[in-house]
DSSP file (Angstrom, degrees, kcal/mol; ACC not computed):
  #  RESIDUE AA STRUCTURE BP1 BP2  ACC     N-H-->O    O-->H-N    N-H-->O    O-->H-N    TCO  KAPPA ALPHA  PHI   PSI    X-CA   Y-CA   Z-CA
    1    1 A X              0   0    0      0, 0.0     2,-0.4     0, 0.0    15,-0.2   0.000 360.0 360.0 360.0 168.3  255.6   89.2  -82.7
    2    2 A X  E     -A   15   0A   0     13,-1.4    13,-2.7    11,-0.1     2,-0.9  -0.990 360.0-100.3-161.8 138.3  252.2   91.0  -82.5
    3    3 A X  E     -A   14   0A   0     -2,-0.4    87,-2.1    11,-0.2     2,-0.4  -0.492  26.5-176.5 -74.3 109.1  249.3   91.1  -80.8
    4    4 A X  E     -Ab  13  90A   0      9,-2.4     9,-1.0    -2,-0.9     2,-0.4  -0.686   8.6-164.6-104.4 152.7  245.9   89.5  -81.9
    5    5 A X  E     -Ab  12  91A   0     85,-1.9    87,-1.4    -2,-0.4     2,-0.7  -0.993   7.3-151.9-120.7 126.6  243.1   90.1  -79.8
    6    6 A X  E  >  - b   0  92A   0      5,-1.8     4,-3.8    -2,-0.4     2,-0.5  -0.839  26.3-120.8-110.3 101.7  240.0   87.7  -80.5
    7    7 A X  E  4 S+ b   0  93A   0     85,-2.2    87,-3.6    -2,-0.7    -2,-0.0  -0.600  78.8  35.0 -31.3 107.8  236.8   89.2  -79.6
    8    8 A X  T  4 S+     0   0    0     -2,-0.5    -1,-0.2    85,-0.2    85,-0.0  -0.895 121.7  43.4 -93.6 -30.6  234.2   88.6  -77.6
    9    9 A X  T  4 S-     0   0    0      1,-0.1    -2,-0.2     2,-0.0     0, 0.0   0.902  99.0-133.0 -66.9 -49.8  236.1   87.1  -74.7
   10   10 A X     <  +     0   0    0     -4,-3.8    -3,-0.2     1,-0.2    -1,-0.1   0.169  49.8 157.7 111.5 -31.2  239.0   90.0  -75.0
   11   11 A X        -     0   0    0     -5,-0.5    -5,-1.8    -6,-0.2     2,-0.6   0.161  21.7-163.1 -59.5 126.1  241.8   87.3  -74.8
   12   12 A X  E     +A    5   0A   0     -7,-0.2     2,-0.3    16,-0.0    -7,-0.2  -0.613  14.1 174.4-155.3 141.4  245.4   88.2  -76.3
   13   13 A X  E     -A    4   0A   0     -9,-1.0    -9,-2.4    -2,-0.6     2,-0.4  -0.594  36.6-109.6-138.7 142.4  248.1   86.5  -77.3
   14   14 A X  E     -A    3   0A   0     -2,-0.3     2,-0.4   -11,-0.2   -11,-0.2  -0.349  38.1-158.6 -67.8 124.5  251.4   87.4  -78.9
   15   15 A X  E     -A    2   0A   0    -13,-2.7   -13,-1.4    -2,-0.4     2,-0.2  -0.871  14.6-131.9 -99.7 143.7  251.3   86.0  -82.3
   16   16 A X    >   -     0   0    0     -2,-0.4     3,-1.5   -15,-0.2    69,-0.3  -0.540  42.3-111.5 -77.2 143.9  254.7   85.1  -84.7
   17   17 A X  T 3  S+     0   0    0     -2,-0.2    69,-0.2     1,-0.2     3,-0.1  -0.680 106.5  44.1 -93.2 169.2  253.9   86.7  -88.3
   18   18 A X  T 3  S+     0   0    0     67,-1.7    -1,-0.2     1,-0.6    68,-0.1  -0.190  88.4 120.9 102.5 -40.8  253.4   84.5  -90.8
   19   19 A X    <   -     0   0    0     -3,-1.5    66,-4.5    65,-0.1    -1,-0.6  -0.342  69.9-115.6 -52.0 147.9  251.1   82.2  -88.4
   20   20 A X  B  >  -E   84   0B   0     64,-0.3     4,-3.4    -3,-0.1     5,-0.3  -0.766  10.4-125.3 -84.9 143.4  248.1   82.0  -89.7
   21   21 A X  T  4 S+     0   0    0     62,-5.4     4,-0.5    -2,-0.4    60,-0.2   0.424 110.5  59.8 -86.7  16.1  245.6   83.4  -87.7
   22   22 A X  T  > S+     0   0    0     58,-1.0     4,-2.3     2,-0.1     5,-0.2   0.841 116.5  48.4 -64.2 -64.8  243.1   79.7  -87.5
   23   23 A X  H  > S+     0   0    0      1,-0.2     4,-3.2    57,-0.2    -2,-0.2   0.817 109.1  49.0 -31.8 -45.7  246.7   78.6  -85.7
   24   24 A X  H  X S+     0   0    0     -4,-3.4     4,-1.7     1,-0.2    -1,-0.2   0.983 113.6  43.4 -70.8 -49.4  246.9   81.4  -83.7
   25   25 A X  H  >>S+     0   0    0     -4,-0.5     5,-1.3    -5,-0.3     4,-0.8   0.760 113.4  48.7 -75.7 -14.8  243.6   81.2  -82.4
   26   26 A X  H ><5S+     0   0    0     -4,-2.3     3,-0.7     2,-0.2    -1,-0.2   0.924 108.5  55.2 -50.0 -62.4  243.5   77.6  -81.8
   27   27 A X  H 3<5S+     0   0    0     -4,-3.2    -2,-0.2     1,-0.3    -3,-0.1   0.767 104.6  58.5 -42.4 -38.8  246.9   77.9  -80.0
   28   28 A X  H 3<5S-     0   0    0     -4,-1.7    -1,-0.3    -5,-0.1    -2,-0.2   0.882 117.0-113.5 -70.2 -45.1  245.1   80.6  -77.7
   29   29 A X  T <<5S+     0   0    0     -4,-0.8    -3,-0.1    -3,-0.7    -2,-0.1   0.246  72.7 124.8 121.7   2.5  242.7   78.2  -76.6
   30   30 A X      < -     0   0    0     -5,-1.3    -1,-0.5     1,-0.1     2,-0.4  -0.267  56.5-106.3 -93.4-173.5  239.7   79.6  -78.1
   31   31 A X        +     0   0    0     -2,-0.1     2,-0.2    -3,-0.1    -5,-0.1  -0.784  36.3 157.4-148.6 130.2  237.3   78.1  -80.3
   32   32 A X        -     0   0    0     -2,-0.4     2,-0.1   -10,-0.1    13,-0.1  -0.760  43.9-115.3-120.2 146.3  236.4   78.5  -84.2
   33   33 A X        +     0   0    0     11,-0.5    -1,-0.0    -2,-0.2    -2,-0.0  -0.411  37.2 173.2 -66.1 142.9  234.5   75.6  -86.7
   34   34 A X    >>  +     0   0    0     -2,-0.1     3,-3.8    10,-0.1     4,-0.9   0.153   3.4 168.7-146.8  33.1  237.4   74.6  -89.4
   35   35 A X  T 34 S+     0   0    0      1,-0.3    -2,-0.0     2,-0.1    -1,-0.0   0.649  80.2  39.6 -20.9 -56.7  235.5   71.7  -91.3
   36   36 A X  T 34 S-     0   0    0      1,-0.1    -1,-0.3     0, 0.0     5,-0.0   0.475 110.7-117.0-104.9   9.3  238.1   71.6  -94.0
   37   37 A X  T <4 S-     0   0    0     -3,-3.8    -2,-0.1     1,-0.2    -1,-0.1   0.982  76.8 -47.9  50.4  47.5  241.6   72.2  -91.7
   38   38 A X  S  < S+     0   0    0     -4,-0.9    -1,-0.2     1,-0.1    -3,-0.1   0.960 106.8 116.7  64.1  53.3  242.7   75.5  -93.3
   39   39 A X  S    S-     0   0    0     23,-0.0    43,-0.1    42,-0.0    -1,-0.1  -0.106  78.7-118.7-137.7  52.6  242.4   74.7  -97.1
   40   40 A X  S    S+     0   0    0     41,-0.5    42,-0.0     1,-0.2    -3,-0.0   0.481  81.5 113.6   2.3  49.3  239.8   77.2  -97.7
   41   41 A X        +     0   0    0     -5,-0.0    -1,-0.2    22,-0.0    -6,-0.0   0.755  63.9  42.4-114.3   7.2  237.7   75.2  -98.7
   42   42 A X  S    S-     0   0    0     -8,-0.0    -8,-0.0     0, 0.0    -7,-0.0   0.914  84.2-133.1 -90.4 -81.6  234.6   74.9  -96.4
   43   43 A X  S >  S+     0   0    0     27,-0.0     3,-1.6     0, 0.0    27,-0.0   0.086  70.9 120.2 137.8  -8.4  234.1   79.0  -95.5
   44   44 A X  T 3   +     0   0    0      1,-0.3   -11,-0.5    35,-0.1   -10,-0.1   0.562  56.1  63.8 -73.4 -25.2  233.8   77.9  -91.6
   45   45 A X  T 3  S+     0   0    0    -13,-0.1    35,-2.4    36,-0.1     2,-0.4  -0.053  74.5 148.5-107.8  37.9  236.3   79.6  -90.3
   46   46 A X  E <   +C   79   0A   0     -3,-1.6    49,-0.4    33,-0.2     2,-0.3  -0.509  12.1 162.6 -76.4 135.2  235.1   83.1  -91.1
   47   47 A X  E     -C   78   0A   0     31,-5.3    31,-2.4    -2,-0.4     2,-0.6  -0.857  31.3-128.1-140.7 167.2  235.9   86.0  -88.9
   48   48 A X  E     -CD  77  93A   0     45,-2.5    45,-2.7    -2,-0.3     2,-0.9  -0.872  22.6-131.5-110.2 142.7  235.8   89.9  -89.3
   49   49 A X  E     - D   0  92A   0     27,-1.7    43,-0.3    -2,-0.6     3,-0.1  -0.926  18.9-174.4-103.2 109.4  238.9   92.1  -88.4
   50   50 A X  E     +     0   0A   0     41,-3.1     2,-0.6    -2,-0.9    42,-0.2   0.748  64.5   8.4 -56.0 -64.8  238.0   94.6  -86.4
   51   51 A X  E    S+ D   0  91A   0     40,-1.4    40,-1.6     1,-0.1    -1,-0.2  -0.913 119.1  33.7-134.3 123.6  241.4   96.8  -86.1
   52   52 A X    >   +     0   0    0     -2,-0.6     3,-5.8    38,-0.2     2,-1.5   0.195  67.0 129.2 134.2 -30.7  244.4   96.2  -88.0
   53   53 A X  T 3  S+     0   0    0      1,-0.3     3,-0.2     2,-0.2    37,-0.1   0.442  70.6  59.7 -43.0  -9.4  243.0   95.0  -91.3
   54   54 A X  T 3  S+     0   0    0     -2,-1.5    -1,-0.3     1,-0.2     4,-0.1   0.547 105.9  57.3-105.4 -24.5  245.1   97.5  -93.6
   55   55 A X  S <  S+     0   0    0     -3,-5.8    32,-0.3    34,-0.1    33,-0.3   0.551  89.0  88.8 -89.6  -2.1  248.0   95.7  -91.9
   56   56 A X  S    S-     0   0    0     -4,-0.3     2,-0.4    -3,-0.2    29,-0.1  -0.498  89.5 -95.3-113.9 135.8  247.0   92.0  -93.0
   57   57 A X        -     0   0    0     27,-0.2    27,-0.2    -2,-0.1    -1,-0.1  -0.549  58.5 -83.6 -75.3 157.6  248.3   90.5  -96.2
   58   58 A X        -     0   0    0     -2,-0.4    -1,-0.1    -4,-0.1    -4,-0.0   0.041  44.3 -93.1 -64.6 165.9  245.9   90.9  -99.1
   59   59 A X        -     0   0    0     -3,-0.1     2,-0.3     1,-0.1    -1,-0.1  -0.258  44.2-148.3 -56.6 140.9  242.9   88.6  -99.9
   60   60 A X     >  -     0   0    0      1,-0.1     4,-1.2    -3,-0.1     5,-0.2  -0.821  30.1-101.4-106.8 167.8  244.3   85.9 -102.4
   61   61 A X  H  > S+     0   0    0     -2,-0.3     4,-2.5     2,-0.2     3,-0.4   0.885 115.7  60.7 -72.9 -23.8  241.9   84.5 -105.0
   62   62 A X  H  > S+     0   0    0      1,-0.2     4,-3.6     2,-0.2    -1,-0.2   0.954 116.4  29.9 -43.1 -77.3  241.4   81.3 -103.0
   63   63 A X  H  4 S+     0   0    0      2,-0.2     4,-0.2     1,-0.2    -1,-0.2   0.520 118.0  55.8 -49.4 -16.5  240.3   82.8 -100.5
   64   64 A X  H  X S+     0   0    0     -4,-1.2     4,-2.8    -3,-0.4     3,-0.4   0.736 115.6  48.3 -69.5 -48.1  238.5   86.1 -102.7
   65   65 A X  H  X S+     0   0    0     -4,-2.5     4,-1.0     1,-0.2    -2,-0.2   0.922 110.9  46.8 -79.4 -24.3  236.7   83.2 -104.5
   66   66 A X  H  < S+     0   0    0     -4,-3.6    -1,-0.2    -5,-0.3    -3,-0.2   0.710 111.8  52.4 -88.5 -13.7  235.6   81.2 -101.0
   67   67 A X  H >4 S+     0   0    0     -3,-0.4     3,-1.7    -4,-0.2    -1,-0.2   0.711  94.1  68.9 -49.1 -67.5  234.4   84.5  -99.5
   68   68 A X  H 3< S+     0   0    0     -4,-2.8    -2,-0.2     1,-0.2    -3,-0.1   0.833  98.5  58.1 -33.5 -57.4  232.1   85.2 -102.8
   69   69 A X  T 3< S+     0   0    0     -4,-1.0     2,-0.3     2,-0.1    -1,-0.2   0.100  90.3 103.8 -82.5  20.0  229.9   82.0 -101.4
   70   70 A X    <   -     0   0    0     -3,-1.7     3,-0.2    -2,-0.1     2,-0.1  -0.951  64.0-140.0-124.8 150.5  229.1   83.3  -98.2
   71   71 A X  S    S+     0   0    0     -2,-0.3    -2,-0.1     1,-0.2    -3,-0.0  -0.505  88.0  24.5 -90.5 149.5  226.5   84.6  -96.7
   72   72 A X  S    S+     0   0    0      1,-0.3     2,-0.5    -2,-0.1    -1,-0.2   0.919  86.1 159.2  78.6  46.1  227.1   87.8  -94.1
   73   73 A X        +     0   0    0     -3,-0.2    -1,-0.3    -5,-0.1     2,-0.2  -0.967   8.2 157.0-111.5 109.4  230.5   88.9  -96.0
   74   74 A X    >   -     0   0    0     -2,-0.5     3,-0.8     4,-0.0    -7,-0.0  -0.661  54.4 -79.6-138.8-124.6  231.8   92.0  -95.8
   75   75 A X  T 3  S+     0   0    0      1,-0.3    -2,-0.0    -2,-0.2   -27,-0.0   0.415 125.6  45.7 -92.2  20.0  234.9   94.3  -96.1
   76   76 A X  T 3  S+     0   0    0      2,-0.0   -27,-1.7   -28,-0.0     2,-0.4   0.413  94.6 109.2-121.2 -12.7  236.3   93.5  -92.5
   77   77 A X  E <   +C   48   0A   0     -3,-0.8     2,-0.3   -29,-0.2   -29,-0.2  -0.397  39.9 161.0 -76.2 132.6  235.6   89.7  -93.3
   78   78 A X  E     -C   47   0A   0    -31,-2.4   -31,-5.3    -2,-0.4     2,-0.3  -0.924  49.2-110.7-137.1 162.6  238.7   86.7  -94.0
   79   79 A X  E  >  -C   46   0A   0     -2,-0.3     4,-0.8   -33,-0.2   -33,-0.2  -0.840  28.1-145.2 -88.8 132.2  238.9   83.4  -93.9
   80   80 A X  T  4 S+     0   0    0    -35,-2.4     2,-2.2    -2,-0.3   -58,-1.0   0.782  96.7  58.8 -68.7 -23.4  241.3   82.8  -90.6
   81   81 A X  T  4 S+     0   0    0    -36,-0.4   -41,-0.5     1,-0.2    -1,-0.2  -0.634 116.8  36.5 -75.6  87.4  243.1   79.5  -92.3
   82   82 A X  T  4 S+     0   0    0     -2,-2.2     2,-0.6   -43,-0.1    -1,-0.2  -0.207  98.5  84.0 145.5 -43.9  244.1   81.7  -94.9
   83   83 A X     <  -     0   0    0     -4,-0.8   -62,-5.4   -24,-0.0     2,-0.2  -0.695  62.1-158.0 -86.5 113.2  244.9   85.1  -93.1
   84   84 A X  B     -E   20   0B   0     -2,-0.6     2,-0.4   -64,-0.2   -64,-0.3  -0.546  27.6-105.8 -96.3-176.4  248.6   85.3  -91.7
   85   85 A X        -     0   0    0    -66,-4.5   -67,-1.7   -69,-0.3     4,-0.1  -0.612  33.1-146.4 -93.1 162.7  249.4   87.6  -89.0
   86   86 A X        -     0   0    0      2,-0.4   -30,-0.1    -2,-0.4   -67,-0.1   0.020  34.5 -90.1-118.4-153.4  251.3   90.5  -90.1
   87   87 A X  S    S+     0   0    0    -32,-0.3   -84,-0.2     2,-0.1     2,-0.2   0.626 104.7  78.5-107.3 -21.0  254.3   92.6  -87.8
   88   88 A X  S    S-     0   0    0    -33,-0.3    -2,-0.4   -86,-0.1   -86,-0.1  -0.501  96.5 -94.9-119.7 152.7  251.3   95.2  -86.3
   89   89 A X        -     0   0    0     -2,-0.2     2,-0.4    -4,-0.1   -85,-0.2  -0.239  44.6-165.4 -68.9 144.0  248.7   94.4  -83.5
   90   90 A X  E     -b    4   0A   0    -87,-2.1   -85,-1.9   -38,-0.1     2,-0.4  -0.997  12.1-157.9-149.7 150.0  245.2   93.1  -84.9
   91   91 A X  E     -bD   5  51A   0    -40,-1.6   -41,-3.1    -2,-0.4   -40,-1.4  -0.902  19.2-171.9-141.2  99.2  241.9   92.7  -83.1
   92   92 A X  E     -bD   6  49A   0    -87,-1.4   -85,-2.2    -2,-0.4     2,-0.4  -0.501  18.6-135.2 -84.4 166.3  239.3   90.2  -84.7
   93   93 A X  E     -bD   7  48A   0    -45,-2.7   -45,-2.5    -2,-0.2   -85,-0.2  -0.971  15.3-136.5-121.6 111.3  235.9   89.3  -84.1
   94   94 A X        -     0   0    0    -87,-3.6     2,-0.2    -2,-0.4   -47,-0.1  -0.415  26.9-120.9 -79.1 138.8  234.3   85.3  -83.8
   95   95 A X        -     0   0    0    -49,-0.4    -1,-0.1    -2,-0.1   -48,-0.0  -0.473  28.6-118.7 -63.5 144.2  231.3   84.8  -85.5
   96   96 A X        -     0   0    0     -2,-0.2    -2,-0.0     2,-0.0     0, 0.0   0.557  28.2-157.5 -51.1 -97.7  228.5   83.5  -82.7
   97   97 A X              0   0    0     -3,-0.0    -3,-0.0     0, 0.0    -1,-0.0   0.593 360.0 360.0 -98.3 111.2  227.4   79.9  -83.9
   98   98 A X              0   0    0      0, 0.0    -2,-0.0     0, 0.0     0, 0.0   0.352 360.0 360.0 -65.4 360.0  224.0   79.0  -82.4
């Protein structure tokens, strides 16, 4: 297990690796948009990783290509339905939604 941290709130919760890290943060209690229920196909459930990111398996082209069509993308950003959690402690960031 490993620790994700979700930013703003601070909150963190032992993750298994392999979870994917939409699960994990559902499971925590917090709450992220996931129109399409983790088949990357929406973009909704974009977040930036803040520490850890080197530690993360790499982008696959689903997720490279769903990335490409959004706006406010950059090299700390994944899609969470898509990103698993890895053996090493990771600290994301939720987008705001107004």
């Amino acid at each position: 297990m490993a620790q994700l941290t979700i930013q703003p709130s601070g909150k963190a919760v032992d993750v298994i690796a392999g979870t994917t890290l939409l699960s994990a943060i559902l499971a925590s209690g917090e709450s992220i948009p996931h129109k399409c229920d983790g088949k990357a196909q929406c973009g909704s459930c974009h977040i930036f990783i803040q520490e850890g990111r080197k530690t993360l398996p790499r982008i696959q082209k689903l997720e490279n290509e769903k990335l490409d069509t959004l706006v406010g993308v950059s090299s700390k950003s994944r899609l969470a339905c898509q990103t698993l959690m890895g053996e090493e402690p990771v600290t994301i960031e939720l987008l705001s939604f107004v």
